[in-house]
SEVEXRO-509188 format. One line per field, with one value per residue (C-alpha): residue in three letters; residue number from 1; chain; x, y, z. Coordinates in steps of 0.001 Angstrom, whole numbers, plus 500000, padded with zeros to 6 digits. Layout:
! SEVEXRO-509188
r = (ALA / ...) $
k = (NUM / ...) $
c = (A / ...) $
px = (X / ...) $
py = (Y / ...) $
pz = (Z / ...) $
This chain:
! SEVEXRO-509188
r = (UNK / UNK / UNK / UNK / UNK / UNK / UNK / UNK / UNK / UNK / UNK / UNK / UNK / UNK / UNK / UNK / UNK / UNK / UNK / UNK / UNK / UNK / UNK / UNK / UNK / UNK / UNK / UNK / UNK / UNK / UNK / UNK / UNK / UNK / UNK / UNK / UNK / UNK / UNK / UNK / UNK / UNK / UNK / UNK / UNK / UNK / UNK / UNK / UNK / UNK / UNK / UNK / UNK / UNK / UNK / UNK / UNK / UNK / UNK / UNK / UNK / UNK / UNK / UNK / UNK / UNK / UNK / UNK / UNK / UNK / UNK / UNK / UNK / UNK / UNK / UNK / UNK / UNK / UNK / UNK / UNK / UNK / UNK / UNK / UNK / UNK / UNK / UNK / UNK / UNK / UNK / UNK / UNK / UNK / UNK / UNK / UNK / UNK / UNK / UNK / UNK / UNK / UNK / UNK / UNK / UNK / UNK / UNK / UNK / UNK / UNK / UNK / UNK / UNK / UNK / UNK / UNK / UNK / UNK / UNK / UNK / UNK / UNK / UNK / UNK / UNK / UNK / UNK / UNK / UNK / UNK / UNK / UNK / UNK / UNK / UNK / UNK / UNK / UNK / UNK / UNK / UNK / UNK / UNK / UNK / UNK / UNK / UNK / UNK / UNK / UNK / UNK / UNK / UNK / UNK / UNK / UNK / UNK / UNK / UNK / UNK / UNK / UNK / UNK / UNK / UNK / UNK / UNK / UNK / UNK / UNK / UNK / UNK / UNK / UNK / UNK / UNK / UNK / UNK / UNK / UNK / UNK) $
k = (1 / 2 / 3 / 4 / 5 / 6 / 7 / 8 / 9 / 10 / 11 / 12 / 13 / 14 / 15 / 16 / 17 / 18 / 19 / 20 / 21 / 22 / 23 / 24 / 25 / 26 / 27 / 28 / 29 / 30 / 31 / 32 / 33 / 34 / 35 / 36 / 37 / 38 / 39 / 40 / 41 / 42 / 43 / 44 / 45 / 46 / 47 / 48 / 49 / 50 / 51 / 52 / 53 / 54 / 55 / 56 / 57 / 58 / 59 / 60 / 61 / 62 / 63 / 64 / 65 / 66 / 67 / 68 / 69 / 70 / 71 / 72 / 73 / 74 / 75 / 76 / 77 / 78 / 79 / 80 / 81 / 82 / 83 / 84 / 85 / 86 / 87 / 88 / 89 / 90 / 91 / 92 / 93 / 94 / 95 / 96 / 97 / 98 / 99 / 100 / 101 / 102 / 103 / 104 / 105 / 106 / 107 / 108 / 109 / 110 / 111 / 112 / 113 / 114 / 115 / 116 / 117 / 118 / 119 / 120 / 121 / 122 / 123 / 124 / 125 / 126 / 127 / 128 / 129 / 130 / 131 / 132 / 133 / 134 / 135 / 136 / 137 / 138 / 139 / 140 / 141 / 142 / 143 / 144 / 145 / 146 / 147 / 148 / 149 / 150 / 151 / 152 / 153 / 154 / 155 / 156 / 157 / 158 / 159 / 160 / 161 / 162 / 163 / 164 / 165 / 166 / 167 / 168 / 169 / 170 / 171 / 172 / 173 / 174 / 175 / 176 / 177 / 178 / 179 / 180 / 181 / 182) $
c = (A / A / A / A / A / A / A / A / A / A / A / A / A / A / A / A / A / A / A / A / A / A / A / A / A / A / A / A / A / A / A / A / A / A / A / A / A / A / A / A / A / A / A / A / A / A / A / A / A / A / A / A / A / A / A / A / A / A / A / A / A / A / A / A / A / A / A / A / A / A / A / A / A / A / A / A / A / A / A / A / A / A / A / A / A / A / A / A / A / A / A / A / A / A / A / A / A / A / A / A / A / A / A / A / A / A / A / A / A / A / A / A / A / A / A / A / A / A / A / A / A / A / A / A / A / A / A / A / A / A / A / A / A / A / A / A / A / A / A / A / A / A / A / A / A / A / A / A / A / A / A / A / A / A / A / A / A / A / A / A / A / A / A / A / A / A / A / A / A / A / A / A / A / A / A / A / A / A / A / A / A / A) $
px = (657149 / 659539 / 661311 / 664759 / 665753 / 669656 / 672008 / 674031 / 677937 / 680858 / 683445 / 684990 / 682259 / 680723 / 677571 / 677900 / 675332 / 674408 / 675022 / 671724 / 670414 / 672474 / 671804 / 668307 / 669002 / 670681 / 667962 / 664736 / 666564 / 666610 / 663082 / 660064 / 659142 / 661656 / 659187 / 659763 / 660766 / 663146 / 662857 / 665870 / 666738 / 665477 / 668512 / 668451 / 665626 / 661861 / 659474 / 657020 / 656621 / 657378 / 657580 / 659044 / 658395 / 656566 / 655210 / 657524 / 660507 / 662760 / 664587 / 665565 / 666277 / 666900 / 666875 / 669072 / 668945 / 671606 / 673294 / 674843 / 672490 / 670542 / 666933 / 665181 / 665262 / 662856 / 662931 / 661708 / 660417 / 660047 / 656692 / 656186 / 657190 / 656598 / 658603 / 656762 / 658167 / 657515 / 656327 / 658757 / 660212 / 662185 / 661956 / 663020 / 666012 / 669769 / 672402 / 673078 / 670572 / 671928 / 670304 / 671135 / 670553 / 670566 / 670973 / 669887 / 670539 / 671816 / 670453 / 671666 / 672753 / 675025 / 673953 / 676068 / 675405 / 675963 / 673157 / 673821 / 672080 / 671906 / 671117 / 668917 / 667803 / 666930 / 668363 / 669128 / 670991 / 674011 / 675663 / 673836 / 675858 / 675030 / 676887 / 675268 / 675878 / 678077 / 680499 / 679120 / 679315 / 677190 / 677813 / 678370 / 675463 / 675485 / 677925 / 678305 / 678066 / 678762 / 680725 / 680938 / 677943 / 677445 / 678167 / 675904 / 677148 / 674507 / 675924 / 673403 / 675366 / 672382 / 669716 / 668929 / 667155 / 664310 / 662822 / 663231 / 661402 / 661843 / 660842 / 660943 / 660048 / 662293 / 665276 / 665373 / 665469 / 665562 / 665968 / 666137 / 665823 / 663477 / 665304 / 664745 / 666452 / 667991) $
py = (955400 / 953046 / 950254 / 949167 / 945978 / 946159 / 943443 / 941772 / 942974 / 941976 / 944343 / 942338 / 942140 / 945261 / 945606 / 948527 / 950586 / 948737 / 951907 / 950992 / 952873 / 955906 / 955780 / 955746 / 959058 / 960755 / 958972 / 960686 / 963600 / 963840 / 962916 / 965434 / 963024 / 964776 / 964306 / 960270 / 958513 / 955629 / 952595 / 951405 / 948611 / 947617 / 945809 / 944419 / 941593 / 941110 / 943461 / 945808 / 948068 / 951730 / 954611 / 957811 / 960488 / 963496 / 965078 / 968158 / 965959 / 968428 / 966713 / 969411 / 967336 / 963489 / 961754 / 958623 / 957315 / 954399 / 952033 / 948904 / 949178 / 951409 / 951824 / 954650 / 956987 / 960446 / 962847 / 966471 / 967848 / 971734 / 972177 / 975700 / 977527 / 974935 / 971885 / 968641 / 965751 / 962400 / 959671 / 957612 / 954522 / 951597 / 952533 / 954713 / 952510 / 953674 / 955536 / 958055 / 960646 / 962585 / 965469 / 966092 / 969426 / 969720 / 973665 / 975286 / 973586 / 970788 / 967102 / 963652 / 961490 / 958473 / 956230 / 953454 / 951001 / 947485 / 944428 / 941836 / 938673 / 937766 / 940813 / 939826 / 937112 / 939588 / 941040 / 944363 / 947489 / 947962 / 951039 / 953824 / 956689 / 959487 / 961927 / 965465 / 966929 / 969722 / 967017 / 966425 / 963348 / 961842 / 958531 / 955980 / 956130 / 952275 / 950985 / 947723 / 945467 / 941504 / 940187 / 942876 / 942545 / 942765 / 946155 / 948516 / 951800 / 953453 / 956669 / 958423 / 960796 / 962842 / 962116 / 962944 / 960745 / 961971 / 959447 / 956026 / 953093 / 949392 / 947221 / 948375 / 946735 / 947069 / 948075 / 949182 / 945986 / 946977 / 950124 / 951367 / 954777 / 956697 / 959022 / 961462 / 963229 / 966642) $
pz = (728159 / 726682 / 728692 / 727553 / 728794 / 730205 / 728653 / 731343 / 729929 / 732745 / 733253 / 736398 / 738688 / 737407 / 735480 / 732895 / 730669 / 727710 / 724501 / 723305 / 726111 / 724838 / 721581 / 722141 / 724002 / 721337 / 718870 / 721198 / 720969 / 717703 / 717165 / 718130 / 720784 / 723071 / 726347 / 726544 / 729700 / 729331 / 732121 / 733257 / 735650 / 738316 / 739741 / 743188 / 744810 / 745804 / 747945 / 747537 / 743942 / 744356 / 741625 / 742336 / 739115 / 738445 / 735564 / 736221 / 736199 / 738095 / 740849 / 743076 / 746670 / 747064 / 750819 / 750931 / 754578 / 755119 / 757817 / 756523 / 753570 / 751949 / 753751 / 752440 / 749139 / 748925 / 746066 / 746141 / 743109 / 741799 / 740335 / 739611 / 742852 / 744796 / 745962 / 746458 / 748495 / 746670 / 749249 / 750320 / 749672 / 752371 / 755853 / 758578 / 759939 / 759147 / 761485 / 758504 / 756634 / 753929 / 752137 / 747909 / 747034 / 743119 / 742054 / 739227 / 736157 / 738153 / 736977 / 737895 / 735155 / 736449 / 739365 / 740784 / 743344 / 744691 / 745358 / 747848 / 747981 / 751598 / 753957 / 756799 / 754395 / 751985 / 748521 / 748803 / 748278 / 749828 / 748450 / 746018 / 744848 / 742434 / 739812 / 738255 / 734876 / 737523 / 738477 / 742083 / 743195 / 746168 / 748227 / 748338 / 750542 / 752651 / 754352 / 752113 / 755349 / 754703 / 751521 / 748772 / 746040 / 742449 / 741112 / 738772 / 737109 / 734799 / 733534 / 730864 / 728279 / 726578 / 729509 / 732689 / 735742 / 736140 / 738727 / 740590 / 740724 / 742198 / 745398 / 749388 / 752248 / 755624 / 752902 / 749487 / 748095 / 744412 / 742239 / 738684 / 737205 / 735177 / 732465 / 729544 / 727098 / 728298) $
């Protein structure tokens, strides 16, 4: 797995994808190492590590459940016939659950989100949104509570997310992505 690490470029308030991260895309495409995972991120603050990824790498459900922030992320995964639920990361709190069904063929490849520094005395997540290779767009999931946060917009142009990683506790408190080549 190779980890890229994400150059800080301001657009406004808005942190944007570094084209390195692209390139290396079109690059690991290219090569006959097609089956690399790229780590991107994490952006957001301190609690405990999660990892959500499988080896099939077919994201065929995500669970986002949300209030004034985002509190909890699951991803379902098809492997073989089966669908497998990934355990979860954040908590149960959150007035809103929202289901993502990906169809056939269907892959995210763009996340978006915002980070605020003081939530309950604690960096965290306030909005997470997602965009598919389709066109479907999903969120902003978070209600963005409190003064508005730093920005993050990671859109991946020959890749796919494949997975999620970052820090939980009460909140999701952090989050990057896990990607690959398509």
């Amino acid at each position: 797995m190779y980890s890229s690490p994400m150059k800080d470029k301001r657009n406004g308030d808005f942190l944007v994808a570094d084209v390195e991260v692209n390139e290396c895309f079109t690059e690991l495409y290219k090569s006959s190492e097609q089956n690399i995972t790229l780590k991107v991120g994490p952006w957001g603050g301190n609690g405990q590590n999660f990892d959500i990824i499988s080896d099939s790498q077919l994201i065929t459900l995500v669970c986002v459940k949300s209030g004034d922030v985002v509190d909890y992320l699951e991803v379902s995964y098809s492997v073989g016939v089966n669908s497998v639920k990934s355990y979860p990361a954040g908590s149960n709190g959150g007035d809103s659950t929202k289901e993502i069904p990906l169809g056939q063929g269907e892959y995210i490849n763009s996340i978006s989100g915002s980070v605020i520094n003081n939530y309950n005395g604690q960096t965290c997540i306030t909005q997470l949104g997602f965009k598919t290779n389709r066109g479907n767009e999903y969120g902003p999931f978070g209600n963005n509570k409190g003064s508005v946060g730093t920005g993050f917009n990671i859109p991946f142009v020959d890749g796919r997310i494949v997975g999620f990683f970052g820090v939980s506790g009460k909140y999701i408190n952090a989050i990057g992505v896990y990607a690959a080549p398509n």
